[in-house]
N, C-alpha and C positions, 0 to 999 in steps of 0.2 A: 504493500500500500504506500503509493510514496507521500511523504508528509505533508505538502501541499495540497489538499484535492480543489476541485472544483470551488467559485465562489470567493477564490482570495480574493483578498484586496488590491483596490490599484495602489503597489507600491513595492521601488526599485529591489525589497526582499523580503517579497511574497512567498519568491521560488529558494528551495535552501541551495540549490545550485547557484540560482547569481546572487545567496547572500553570501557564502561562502568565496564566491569571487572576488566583490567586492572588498569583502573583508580579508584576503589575498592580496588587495592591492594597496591596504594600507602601507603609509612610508615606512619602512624598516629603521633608518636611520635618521628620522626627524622625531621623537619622540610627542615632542608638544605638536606636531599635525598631525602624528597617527592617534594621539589621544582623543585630539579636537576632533576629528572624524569618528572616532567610537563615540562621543558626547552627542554628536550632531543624529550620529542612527540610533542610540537609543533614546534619545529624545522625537525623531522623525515616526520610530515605529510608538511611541506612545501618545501620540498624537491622531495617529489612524486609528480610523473604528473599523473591524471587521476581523480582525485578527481571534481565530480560536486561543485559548487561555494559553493548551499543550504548544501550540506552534510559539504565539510570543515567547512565551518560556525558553524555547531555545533558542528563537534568535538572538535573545539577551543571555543567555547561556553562553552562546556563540561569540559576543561581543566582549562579555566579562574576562574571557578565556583570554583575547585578542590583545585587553588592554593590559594582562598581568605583566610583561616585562617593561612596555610601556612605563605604566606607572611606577614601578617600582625603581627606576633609574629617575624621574622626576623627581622622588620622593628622596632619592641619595642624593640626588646635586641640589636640591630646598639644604639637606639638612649638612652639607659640604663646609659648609663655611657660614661665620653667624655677620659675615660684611659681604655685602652682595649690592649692586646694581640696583636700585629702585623697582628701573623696571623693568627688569628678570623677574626679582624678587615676586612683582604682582605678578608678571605672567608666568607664573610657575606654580603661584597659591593657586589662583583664578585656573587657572586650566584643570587642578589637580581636586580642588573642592567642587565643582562644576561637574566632572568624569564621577564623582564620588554620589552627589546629588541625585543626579539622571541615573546612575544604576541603581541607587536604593530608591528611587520613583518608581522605575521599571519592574522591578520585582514587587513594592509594594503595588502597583497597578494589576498582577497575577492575581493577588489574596483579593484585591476589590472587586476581580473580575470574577473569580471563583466564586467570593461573596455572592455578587449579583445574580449569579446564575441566569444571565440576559446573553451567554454566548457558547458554543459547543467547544466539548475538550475538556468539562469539568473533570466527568469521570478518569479520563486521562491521565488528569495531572492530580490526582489528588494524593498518590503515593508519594510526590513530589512536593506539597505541599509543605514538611518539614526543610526541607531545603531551601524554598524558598522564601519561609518568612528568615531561616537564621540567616541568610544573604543578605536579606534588607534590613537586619539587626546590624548587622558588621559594619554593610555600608554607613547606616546612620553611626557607629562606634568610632568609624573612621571618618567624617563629616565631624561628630564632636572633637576629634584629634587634631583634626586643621582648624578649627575653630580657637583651639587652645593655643595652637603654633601662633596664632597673630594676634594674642592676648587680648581678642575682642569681647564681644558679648556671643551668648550661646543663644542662638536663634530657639525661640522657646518649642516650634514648629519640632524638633532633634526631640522633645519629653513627649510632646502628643502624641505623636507616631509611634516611637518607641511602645510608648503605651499601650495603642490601639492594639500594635503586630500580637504583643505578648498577650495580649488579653484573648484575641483570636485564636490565637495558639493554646491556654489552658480550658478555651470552650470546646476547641475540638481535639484534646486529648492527646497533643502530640508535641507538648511543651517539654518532655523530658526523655523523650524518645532517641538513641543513639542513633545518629545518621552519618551518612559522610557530605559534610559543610562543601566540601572541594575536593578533588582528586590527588591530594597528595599527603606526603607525611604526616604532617599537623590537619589534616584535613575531618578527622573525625572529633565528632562534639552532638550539641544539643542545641534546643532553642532560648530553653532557659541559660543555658552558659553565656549564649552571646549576650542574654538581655544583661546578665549578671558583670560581662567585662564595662559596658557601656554605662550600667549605675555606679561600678566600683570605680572604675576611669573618673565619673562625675564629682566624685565624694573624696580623691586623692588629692586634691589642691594642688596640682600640678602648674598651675597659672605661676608660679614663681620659680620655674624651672626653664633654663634655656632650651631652643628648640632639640637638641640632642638628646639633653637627658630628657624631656619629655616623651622622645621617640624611645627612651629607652623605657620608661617608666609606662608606655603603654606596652610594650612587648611584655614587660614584667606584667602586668593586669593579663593578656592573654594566653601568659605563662601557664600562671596560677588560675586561671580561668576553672576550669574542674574541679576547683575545693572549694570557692565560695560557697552560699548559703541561703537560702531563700526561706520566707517562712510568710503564712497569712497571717499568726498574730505574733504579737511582742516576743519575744525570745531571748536569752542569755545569748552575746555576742554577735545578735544584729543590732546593731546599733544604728543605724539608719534606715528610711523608708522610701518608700516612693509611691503616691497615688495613680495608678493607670488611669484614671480618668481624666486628669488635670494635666495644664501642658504649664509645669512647674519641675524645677530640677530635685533630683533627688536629698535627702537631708537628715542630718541627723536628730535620735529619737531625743526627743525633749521631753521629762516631766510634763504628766499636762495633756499632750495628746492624744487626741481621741479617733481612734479609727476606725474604719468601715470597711464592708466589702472589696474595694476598688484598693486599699491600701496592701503594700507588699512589704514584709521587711527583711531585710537584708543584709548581711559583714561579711568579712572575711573567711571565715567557717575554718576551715583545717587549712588555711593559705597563710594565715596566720605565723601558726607556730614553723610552718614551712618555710615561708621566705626568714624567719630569724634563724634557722639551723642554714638556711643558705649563706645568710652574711657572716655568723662565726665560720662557718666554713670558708668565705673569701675572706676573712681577716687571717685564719691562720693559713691558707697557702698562696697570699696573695695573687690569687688567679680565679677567674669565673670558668667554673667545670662543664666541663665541654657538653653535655646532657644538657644544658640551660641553652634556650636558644632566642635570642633575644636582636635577633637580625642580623647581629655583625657582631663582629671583632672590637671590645672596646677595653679601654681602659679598667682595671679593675676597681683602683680604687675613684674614677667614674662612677663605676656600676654600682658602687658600694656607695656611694653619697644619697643615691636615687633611690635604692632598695633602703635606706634606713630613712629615707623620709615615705616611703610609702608604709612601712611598717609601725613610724608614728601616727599616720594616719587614717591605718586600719586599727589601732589599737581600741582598746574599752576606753582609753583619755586623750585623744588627741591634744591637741596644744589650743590652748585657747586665743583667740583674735584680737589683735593688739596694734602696737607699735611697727612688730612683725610686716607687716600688709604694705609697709612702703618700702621696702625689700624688693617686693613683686616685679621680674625681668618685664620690660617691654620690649617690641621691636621701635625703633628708632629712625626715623629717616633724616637723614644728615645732607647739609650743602658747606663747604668750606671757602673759605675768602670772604673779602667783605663783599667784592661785586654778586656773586652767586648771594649771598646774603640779601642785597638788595634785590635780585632776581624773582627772590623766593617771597618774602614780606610784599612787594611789589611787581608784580608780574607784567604788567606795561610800564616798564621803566624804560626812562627817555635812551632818545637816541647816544649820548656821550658812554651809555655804557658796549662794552665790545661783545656783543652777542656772539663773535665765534670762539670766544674764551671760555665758553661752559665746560667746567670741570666734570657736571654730569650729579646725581644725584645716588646717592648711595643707603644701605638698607642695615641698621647694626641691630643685636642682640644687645639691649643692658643686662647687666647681671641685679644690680643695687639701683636704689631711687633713695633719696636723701632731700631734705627743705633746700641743700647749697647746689642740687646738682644730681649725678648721672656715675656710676662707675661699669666699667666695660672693656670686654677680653675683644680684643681687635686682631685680627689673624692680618699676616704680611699681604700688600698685593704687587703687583710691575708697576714701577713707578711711584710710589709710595708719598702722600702730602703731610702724613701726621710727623706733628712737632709739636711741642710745647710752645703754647702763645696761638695758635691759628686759630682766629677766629669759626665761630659756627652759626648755621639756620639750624633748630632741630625741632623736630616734632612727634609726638609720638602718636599711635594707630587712636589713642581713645580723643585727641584734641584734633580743635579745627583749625587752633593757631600757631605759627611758627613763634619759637622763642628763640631768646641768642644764649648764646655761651660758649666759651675759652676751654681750649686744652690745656690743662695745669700740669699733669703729670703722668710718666711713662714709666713703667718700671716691666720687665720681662720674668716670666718664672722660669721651671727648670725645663719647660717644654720649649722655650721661646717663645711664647706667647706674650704679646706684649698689655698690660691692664691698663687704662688709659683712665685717669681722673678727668670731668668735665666740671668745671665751674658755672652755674646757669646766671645769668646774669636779668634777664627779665623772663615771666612767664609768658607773657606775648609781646609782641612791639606792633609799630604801628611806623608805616612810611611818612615820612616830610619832605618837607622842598627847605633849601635855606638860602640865604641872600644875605651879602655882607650889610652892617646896618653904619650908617654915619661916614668916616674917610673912611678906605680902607688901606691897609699898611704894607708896604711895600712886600711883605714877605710869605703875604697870602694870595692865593691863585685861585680863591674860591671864584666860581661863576654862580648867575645868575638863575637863580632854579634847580643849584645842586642836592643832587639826592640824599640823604641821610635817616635814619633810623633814631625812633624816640623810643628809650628803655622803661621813662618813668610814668606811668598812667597820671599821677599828680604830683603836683609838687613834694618835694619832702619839708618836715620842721622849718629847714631855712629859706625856703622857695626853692628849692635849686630842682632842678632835672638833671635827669644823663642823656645822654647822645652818643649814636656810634655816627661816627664822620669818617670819610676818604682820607687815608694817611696823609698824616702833614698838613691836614685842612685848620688845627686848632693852631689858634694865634693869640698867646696872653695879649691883652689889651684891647681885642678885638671883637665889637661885637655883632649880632646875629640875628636877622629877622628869618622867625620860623612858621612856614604854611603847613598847617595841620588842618587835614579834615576841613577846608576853606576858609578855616580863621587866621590870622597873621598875630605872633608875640615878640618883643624884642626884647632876646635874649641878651644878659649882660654876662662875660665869661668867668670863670671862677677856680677851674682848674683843670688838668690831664693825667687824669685818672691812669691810663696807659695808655702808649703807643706801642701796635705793632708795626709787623712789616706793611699790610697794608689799609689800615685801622687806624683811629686816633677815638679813644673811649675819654670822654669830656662829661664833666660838669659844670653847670651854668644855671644861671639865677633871670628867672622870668620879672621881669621890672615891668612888663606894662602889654597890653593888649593893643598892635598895632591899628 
């Protein structure tokens, strides 16, 4: 019977002969077109109506298969280095979170089709039906993973679904059922395991971990996947819950709460005491044992930093919320120079600046956040800008404003890794224009409408503001009509705070509202 019959749909893989072709002629060696192409078909086929349940299923079957080497070299050059290109960095996220969405759309589109019983193939695929909701658990487990990577917010959409799939799953009796997930080594499990990696992932506070050990610290969650612990009511050692009905993240049990049917609770279960005889065992042979597979080849005591924060995390006490939370790594987007600074604060900046001088726009991992500032492991590149004193634009993924701040200090550890202190000097700025104000004095070059950067939203105690200006632009004696936001003040000067190479950071006293 070939699987196609009569009645398909119009559309380029209907037939599994020219899907299989097409899917043949993905790029071998472009990784982000052959992925964007797998995105683009399982989004095309889930979009067509006609499709039997059993056929979509494998064309998506078909797809998932296509895109595994794909994705997983995206997912090593993301997690390559914590300083990357802007925008690489997006289009590497964006490609990678997108391929991840549309397949766990796709299989979730199976169970609602199954549901509906509006199309032929139920009876078909219903052996299939464990397989498919634990696919569209992973993808959503790996959707919340990339969501962590760019220490954004957790689209609430990742708890509902989750919800639904599992809830569908213990109606129809196949939530705990041994299946094979995928066809390969690690590929047998359950439906409740996936749900179980994707709550314990949620509940690991992993937001204050650099993209690496986060990749490590999920591989550890679907390590330990098989020993966690599910329970419908309160229990010794689930110490967290999660409502299937609600599109709220999972959370730990509090005094107090009252739960219902829809409530699930959950811990660590025997993962516990597991990963702690893991980490005395890589403390004493400092090496992670080859049995542990956690995707690669890492450092031990890495791997030992991230297993002992996961296993305060599964504990009966985790740490409680403090101080601690401005620690939390973000990603960073960095511009260096003063001109790139004006670039970035001002993006229709006048003609005097040299647009083909863009240094380009780069993507850093913080490790620490502090009230003064930013600390951060910065890997070597060709060509290299960082120095102590170079000014910066930086912003990070949760703000909408660039702020500035100074490289202070470089110091390298035993790996060569260089840690990089940033001093922040405003939390946003705001572009102006300036104009010399009264004579001006032989030794200034300023023009008429020079561009410059306001660090201070108001005055301080003594009136004064700060200014980042064009090296060499500050002149004691000299002073400053400044257009902000189309009102004019004339500044009277006060001091120079620093000069860099190409920078001059000034203080100055607003005397009057031109």
């Amino acid at each position: 019977m070939a699987l196609f019959g009569s009645g398909a749909p119009d559309h380029p893989m209907a037939g599994i002969r020219q899907a299989k072709k097409l899917i043949s002629e993905l790029p071998a060696y472009d990784s982000i077109k052959a992925l964007d192409e797998v995105t683009f078909w399982l989004d095309s086929i889930g979009r067509t109506e006609g499709f039997r349940v059993d056929h979509r299923f494998e064309l998506i079957d078909l797809l998932d298969h296509a895109a595994k080497g794909h994705q997983r070299k995206l997912a090593q050059d993301y997690l390559a280095t914590d300083r990357q290109e802007k925008f690489r960095e997006n289009r590497l996220w964006n490609t990678l979170f997108n391929f991840w969405k549309h397949l766990g759309d796709a299989y979730g589109q199976c169970v609602e089709q199954f549901q509906s019983g509006a199309s032929g193939g139920a009876g078909a695929i219903r052996r299939k039906l464990p397989t498919i909701v634990a696919r569209a658990l992973r993808a959503l487990t790996v959707q919340l993973k990339w969501s962590l990577l760019r220490y954004g917010p957790v689209d609430v959409r990742l708890w509902g679904e989750a919800g639904q799939l599992y809830l569908f799953a213990e109606a129809k009796r196949i939530a705990t059922e041994t299946i094979e997930i995928y066809p390969d080594a690690n590929g047998q499990g359950t439906v409740q395991q996936e749900f179980l990696k994707s709550m314990m992932l949620g509940v690991s506070s992993t937001g204050g971990l650099t993209p690496l050990r986060q990749e490590i610290a999920e591989r550890a969650v679907a390590y330990f996947g098989g020993m966690f612990t599910l329970q419908a009511r309160p229990t010794p050692g689930c110490n967290d819950y999660f409502d299937l009905s609600m599109h709220t993240p999972p959370a730990r049990v509090m005094k107090g709460l009252e739960p219902n049917e829809m409530t699930r609770f959950f811990g660590a279960g025997k993962a516990l005491p597991a990963l702690e005889r893991l980490i005395e065992e890589i403390k004493a042979t400092d090496t992670v044992p080859s049995h542990v597979n956690l995707g690669g080849m890492y450092d031990s005591g890495l791997v030992l930093s991230v297993l002992q924060q996961l296993a305060t995390y599964w504990s009966d006490k985790p740490p409680a919320r403090g101080a601690g939370r401005r620690k939390i790594a973000t990603r960073l987007t960095v511009v260096h120079g003063f001109r790139e600074v004006l670039r970035a604060v001002e993006p229709a900046a006048d003609e005097a600046l040299d647009l083909e001088q863009a240094t380009g726009t780069e993507s850093w991992i913080v490790e620490n956040v502090s009230e003064g500032g930013f600390g951060a492991v910065i890997p070597q590149v060709k060509g290299d800008w960082i120095k102590v004193g170079t000014i910066l634009a930086v912003q990070t993924e949760a703000s909408q404003f660039w702020a500035a701040a100074i490289i202070r200090r470089i110091t390298r550890d035993e790996y060569q890794l260089r840690h990089v202190g940033i001093q922040l000097l405003a939390q946003a700025v705001i572009p102006i224009r300036l104009a010399l104000a009264g004579s001006a004095s032989p030794a200034n070059a300023m023009r008429e409408g020079e561009p410059g950067v306001l660090l201070s939203p108001t005055p301080d105690r003594h009136g004064e503001i700060a200014l980042l200006l064009r090296g060499g632009s500050y002149t004691p004696g000299q002073g400053l009509e400044m257009n902000v936001r189309g009102k004019r003040y004339h500044l009277a000067p006060r001091k120079l705070v620093e000069g860099g190479d190409d920078f001059d950071w000034a203080k100055f006293k607003v005397m009057r509202r031109a």
